[in-house]
ROKE-442519 format. One record per residue (C-alpha): residue number from 1; residue in three letters; x, y, z. Coordinates in steps of 0.1 Angstrom, whole numbers. Example, Ala and Ser with C-alpha at 12.3 -4.5 7.8 and 13.67 -1.06 7.14 Angstrom:
residues 2
1, ala, 123, -45, 78
2, ser, 137, -11, 71
//
This chain:
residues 139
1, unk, 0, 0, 0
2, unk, 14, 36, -6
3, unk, 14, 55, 26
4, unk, -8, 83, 13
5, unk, -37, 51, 13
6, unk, -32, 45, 52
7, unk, -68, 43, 63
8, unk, -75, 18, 43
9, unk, -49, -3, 58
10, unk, -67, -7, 94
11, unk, -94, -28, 72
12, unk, -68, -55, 61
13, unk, -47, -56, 94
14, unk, -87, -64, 113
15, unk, -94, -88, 92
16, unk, -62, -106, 101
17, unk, -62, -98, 136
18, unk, -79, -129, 148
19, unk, -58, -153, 123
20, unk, -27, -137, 137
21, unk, -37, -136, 174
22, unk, -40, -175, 172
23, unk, -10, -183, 154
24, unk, -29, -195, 123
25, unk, -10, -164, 102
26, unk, 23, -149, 102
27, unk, 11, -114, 88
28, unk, 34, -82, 84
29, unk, 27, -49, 78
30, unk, 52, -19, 78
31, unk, 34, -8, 107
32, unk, 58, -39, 122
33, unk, 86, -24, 120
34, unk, 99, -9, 151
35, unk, 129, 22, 158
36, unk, 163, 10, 151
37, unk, 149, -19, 124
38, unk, 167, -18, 94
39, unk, 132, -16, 71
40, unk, 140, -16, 35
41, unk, 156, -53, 47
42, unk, 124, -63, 65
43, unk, 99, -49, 38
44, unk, 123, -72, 14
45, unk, 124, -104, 33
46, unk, 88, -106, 39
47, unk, 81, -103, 2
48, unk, 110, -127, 0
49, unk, 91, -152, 17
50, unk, 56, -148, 14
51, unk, 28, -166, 3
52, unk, 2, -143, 0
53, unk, 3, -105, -10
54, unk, -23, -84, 1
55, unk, -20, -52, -25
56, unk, -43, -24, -16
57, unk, -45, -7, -51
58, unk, -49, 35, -52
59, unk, -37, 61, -79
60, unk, -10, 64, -50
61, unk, 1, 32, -49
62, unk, 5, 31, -92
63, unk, 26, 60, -87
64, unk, 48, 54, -54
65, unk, 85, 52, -75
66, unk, 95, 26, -45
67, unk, 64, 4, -52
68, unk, 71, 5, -88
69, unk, 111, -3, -85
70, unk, 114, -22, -54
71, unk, 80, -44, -42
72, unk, 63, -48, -73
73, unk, 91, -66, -92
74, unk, 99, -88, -65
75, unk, 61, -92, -66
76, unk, 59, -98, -101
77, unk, 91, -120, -101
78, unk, 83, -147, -73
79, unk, 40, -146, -82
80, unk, 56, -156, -123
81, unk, 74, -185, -104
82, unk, 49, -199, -88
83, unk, 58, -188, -54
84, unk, 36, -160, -43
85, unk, -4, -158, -47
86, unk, -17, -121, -49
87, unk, -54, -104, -36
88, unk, -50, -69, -51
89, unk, -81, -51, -35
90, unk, -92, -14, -53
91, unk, -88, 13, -24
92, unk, -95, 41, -43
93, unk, -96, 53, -82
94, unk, -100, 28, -111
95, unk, -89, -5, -120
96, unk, -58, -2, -135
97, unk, -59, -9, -176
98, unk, -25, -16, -188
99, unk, 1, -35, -170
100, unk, 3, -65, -150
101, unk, -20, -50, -124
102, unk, -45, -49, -149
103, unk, -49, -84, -158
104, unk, -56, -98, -122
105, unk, -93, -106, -106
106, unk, -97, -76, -76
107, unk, -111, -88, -47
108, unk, -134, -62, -47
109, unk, -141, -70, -81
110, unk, -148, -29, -101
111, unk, -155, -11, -69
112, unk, -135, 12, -51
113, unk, -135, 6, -13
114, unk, -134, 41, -10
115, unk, -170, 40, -24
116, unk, -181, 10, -3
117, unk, -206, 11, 25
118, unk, -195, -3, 57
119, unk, -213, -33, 54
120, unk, -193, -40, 16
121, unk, -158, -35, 30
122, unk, -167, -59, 61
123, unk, -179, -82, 29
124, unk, -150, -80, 5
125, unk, -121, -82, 41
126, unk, -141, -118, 45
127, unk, -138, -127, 11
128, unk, -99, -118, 16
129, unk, -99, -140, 47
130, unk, -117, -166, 21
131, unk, -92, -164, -4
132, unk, -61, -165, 20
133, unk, -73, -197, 33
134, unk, -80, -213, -2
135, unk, -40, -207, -10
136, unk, -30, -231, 17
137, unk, -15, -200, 35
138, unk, -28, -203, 69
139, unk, 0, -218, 93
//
């Protein structure tokens, strides 16, 4: 997720939250990472071995130079080998229409969370929870 997209974060990280409290996930966030952590090296060995990425999709996020340089290739790279399953979910704008982004199925299929009741986020964060568990991901 970009940083400028941070309230849409807190719906992912709830979702989780009761996977994670019972040691059924191993979830990260950057919001893990803690004074004196070297980050760039944690946000690069969690997409180094992940199984699942969780990419909350904005007009921020398609323009973020380190999401386009650094994560998303990695992301590209290890989902093209087999070895990484992604849920993008639309925060905010469009579906993107060129690119690799463009040709995955969005959790949240052509709507915008940003433009979701309640009710339709609390829908689409259980169909994330779904998914997750489909891909053999839970510990």
């Amino acid at each position: 997720y970009s940083h400028l997209d941070k309230e849409f974060l807190p719906y992912v990280q709830t979702a989780f939250e009761p996977l994670y409290k019972d040691h059924r996930i191993a979830y990260f966030d950057d919001t893990y990472i803690s004074g004196g952590d070297e980050w760039e090296r944690k946000i690069k060995d969690s997409l180094a071995s992940a199984a699942v990425a969780i990419l909350i999709i904005s007009p921020n996020f398609l323009k973020s130079d380190y999401i386009r340089t650094i994560e998303q290739p990695a992301i590209i790279e290890r989902f093209q080998r087999g070895k990484l399953n992604i849920i993008p979910i639309l925060a905010d704008g469009e579906l993107p229409q060129q690119g690799f982004l463009s040709r995955l199925q969005y959790i949240t299929e052509n709507n915008a969370l940003s433009k979701c009741t309640e009710q339709q986020r609390l829908n689409y964060m259980k169909k994330m929870i779904e998914k997750v568990s489909s891909f053999g991901a839970l510990l």
